[in-house]
C-alpha positions in Angstrom: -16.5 8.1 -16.3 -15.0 5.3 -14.2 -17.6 3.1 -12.3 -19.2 0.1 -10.8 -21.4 -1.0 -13.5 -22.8 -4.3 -12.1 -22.2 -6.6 -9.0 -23.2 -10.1 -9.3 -22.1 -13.4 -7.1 -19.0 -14.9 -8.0 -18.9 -18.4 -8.5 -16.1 -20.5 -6.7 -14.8 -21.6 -10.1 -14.6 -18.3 -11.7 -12.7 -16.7 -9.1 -8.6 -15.5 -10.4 -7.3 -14.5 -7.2 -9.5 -15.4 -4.3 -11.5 -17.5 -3.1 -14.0 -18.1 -0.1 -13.3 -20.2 2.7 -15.4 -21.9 5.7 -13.2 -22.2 8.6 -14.3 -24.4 11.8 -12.2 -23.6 14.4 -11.9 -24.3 18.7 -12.4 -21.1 20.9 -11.2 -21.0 24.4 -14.1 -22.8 25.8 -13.5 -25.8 23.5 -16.9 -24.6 21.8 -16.4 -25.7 18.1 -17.3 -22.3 15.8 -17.6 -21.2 11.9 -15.6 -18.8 10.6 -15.9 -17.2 6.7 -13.3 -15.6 4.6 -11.4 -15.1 1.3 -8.1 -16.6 1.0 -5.7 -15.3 -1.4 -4.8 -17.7 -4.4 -1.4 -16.2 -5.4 0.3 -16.3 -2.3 4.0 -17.8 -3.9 6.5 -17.5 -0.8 5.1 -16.9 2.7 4.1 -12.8 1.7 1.4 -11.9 -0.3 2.4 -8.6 -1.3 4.3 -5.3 -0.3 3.9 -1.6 0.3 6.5 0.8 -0.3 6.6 4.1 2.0 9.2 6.0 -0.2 11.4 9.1 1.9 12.4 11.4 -1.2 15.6 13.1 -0.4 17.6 15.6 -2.6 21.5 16.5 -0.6 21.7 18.9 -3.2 19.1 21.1 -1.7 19.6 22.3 1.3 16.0 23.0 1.6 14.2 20.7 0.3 11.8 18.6 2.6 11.3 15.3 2.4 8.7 13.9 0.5 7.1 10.9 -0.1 4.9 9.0 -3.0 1.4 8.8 -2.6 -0.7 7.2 -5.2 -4.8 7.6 -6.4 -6.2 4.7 -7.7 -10.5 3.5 -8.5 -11.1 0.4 -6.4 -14.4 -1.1 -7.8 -15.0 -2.9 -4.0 -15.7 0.4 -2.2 -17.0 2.0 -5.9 -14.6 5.0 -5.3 -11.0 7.1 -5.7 -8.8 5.9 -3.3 -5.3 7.3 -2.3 -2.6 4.7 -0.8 1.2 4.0 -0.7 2.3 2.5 -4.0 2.0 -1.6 -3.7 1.8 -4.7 -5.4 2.0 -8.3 -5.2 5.0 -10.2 -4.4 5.9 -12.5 -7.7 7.5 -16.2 -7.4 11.1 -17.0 -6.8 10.9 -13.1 -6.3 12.0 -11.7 -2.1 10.0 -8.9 -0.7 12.3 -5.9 -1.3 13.2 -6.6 -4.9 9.3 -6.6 -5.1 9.3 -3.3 -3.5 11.6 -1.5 -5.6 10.1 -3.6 -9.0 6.5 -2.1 -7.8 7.8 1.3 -7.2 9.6 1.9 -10.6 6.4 0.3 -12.6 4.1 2.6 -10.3 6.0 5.3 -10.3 9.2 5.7 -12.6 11.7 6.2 -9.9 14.4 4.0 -8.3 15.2 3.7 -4.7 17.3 1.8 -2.3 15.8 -0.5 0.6 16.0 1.1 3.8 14.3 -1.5 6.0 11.6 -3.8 5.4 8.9 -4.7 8.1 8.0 -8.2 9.8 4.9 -9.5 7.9 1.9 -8.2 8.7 -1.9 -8.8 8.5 -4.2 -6.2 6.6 -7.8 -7.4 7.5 -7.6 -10.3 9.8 -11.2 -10.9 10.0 -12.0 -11.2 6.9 -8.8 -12.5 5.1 -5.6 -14.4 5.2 -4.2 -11.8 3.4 -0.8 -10.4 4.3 1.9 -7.9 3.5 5.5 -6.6 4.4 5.9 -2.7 4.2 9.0 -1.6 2.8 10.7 1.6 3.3 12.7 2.9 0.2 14.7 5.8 -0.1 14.4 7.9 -3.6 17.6 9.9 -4.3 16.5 13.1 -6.5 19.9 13.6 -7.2 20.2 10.4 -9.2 20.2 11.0 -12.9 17.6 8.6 -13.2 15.3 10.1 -11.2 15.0 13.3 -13.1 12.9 12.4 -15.6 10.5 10.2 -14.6 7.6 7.8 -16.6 5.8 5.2 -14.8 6.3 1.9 -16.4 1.9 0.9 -16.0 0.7 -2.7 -16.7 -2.5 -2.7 -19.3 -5.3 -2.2 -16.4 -3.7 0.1 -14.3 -4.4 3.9 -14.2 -2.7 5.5 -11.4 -1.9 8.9 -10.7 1.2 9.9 -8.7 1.6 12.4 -6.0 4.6 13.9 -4.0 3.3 15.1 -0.4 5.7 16.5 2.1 6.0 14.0 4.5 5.6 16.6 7.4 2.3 17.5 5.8 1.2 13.9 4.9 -1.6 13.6 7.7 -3.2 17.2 6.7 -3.2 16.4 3.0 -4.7 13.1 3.4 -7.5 14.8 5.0 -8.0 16.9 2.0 -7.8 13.7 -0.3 -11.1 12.7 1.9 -12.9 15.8 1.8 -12.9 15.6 -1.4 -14.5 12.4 -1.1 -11.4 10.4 -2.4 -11.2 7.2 0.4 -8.0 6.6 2.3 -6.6 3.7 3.1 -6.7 3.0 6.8 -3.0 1.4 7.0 -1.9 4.9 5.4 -4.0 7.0 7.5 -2.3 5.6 10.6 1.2 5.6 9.2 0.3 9.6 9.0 -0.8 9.5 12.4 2.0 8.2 14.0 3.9 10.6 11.9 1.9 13.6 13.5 2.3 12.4 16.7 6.0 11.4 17.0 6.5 15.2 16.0 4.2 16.3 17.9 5.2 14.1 21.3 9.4 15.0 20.4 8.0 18.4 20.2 6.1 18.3 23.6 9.6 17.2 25.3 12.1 19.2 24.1 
């Protein structure tokens, strides 16, 4: 059974990939404040890391809906399940979208092309530096290679892969959390503003 089975404090010295920070800084007032938070310590370029929001097409099909890939992970910080877009960290000498299509063939098994790839972004700005690009990549399912599909996992990883109609994406991630599976908040509002682009185009037309 995957779990938590200890928490203890981590010393400065031990720490791999983060570590803690005390920040004084100036507010508005000229009042001089403390700040604390973790700072990444593999940050190699000016991006931390990058999430790929894949768009599944098949031209073949004249039918076939667009899907994307959703992916179920344990994350030992909040001790549970969680589903998210497939991600990773951006390596050295290495840009942001061949990270993106790397991630998604280790994560997943597939190949894509780059569509577009967002302006870096902040993920929890009061708590950490960290940052990311998202990166949207589109999935041919006509491709040969993309038939047959194996994920290509580093030793560590266990994820599990799942292909959600993109115009269903904000009702299935509510079944992922009533079944007491977390989602990840950046995914959750991606979803949203899915539903209510739709729902808004619908509204006007």
């Amino acid at each position: 059974m995957t779990k938590v089975i200890s928490k203890a404090t981590l010393n400065d010295s031990d720490a791999k990939w983060i570590k803690l920070k005390k920040i004084t800084w100036q507010d508005p007032n000229g009042k001089e404040r403390l700040w604390e938070c973790a700072e990444r310590t593999t940050r190699k370029g000016d991006c931390d890391a990058v999430a790929i929001f894949s768009v599944l097409t098949k031209k073949s099909d004249p039918n076939y809906k667009p899907e994307t890939i959703l992916v179920t992970q344990y994350r030992p910080p909040v001790e549970s399940f969680c589903v998210e877009l497939p991600a990773g960290l951006v390596d050295e000498g290495e840009s942001c979208e061949e990270a993106a299509l790397r991630e998604l063939n280790e994560e997943t098994g597939y190949i894509g092309k780059v569509i577009k790839s967002s302006k870096i972004m902040v993920n929890d700005p009061g708590m950490t530096n960290a940052n990311m690009r998202n990166v949207t990549v589109e999935v041919d399912l006509d491709n040969a290679n993309n038939k047959k599909v194996e994920p290509n996992l580093q030793e560590g990883e266990f994820i599990e892969l799942h292909l959600v109609e993109i115009d269903t994406l904000l009702s299935t991630l509510n079944e992922f959390s009533e079944k007491g599976i977390s989602v990840d908040s950046r995914l959750y509002n991606l979803a949203e503003g899915i539903n209510y682009a739709r729902n808004f185009n619908t509204s006007i037309s």
